[in-house]
MILUM-822765 format. One record per residue (C-alpha): x, y, z. Coordinates in pm, 1 decimal. Example, Ala and Ser with C-alpha at 12.3 -4.5 7.8 and 13.67 -1.06 7.14 Angstrom:
<pados>
     east    north       up
   1230.0   -450.0    780.0
   1367.0   -106.0    714.0
</pados>
This chain:
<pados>
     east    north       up
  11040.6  14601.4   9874.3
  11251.0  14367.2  10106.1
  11264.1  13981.7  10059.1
  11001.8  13901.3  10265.8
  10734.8  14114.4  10085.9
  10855.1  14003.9   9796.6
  10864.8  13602.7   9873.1
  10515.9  13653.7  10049.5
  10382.1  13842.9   9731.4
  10520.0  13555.7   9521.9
  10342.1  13280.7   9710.9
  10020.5  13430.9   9715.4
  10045.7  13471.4   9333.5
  10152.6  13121.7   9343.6
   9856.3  13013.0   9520.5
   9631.3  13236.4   9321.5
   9717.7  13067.6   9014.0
   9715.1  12709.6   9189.2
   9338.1  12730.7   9263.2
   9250.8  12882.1   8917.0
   9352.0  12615.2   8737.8
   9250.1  12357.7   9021.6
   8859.6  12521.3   8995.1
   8860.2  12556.6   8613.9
   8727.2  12249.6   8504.4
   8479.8  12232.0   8801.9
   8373.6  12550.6   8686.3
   8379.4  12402.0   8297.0
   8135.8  12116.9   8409.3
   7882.0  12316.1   8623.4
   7874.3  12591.1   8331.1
   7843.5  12268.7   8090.7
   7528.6  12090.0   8296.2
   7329.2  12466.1   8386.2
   7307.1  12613.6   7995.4
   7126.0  12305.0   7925.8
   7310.2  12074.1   7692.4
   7276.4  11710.1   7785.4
   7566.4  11573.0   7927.6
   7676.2  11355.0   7619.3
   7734.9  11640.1   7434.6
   7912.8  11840.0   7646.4
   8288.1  11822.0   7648.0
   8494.1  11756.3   7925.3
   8722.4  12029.6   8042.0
   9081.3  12014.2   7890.5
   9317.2  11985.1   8184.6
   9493.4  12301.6   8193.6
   9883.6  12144.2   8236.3
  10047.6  11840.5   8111.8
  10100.5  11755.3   8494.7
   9721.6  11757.3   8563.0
   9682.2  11402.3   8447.6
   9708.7  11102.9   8633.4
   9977.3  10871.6   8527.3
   9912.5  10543.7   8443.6
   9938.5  10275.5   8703.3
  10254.5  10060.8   8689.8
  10137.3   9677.4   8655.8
   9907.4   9588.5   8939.9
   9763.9   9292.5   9082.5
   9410.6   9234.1   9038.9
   9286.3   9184.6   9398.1
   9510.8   9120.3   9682.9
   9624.6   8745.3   9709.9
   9447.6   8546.5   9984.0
   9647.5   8368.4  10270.6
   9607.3   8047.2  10087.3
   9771.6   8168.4   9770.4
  10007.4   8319.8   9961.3
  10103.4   8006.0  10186.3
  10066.6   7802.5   9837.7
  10329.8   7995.3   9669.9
  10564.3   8014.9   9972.1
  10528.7   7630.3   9915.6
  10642.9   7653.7   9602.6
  10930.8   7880.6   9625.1
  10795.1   8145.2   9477.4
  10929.5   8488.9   9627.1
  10689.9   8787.3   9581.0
  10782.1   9069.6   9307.0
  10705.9   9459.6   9426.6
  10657.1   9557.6   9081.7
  10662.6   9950.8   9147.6
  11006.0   9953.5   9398.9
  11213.9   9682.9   9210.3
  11245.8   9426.9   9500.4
  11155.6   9099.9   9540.1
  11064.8   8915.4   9878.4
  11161.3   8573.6   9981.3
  10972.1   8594.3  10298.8
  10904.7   8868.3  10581.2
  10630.4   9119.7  10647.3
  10598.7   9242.4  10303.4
  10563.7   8916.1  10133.5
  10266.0   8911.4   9947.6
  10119.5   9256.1  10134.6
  10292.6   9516.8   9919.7
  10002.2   9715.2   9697.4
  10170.1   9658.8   9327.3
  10331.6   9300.7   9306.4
  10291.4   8951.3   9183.3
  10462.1   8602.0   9237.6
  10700.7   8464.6   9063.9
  11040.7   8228.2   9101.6
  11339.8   8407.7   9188.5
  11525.6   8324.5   8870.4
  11228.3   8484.7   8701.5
  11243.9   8822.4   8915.2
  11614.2   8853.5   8869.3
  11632.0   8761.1   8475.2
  11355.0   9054.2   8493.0
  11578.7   9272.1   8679.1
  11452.6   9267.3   9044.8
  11681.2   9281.2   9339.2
  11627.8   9118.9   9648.2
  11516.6   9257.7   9946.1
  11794.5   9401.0  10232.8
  11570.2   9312.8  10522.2
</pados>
């Protein structure tokens, strides 16, 4: 067999295996919910790897802040944290926008080990 047979082969067994273990719990459930046991007692599928489970998210704020809070804590020289990059914001189009983050005084972000922005 030359390389290409060979590679192809490989990532169609690749694949293969990929949807296997991406169907297997749906298949689990619907098994689960047709024989007739009621759904408290069924188990939920095992995920089949280690990988297969979400990670837990890094700390998050709980809704995203308003203009106001963000315009008060500009006022107060409060620079905002991105908690899941490392950086802090003194001002700019990311302060206050970014998905993970939360305000806080500079000294406070770099005695916690945040870095200011480059841009």
């Amino acid at each position: 067999m030359n390389r290409s047979k060979r590679k192809l082969t490989l990532c169609v067994l690749a694949f293969c295996l990929m949807l296997t273990v991406a169907i297997s719990p749906a298949l689990a459930t619907a098994q689960a919910s047709s024989s007739g046991t009621d759904s408290a007692q069924a188990k939920p599928a095992a995920p089949a790897t280690p990988s297969a489970t979400p990670a837990a998210p890094k700390t998050t704020t709980k809704a995203a802040p308003s203009s106001s809070e963000i315009a008060a804590a500009k006022a107060s020289g409060k620079v905002w944290v991105n908690t899941e990059s490392g950086v802090y914001h003194k001002n700019g189009r990311w302060y206050g926008k970014t998905k993970n983050g939360k305000f806080m005084t500079e000294a406070e972000a770099k005695a916690a080990g945040y870095k200011e922005a480059q841009r």
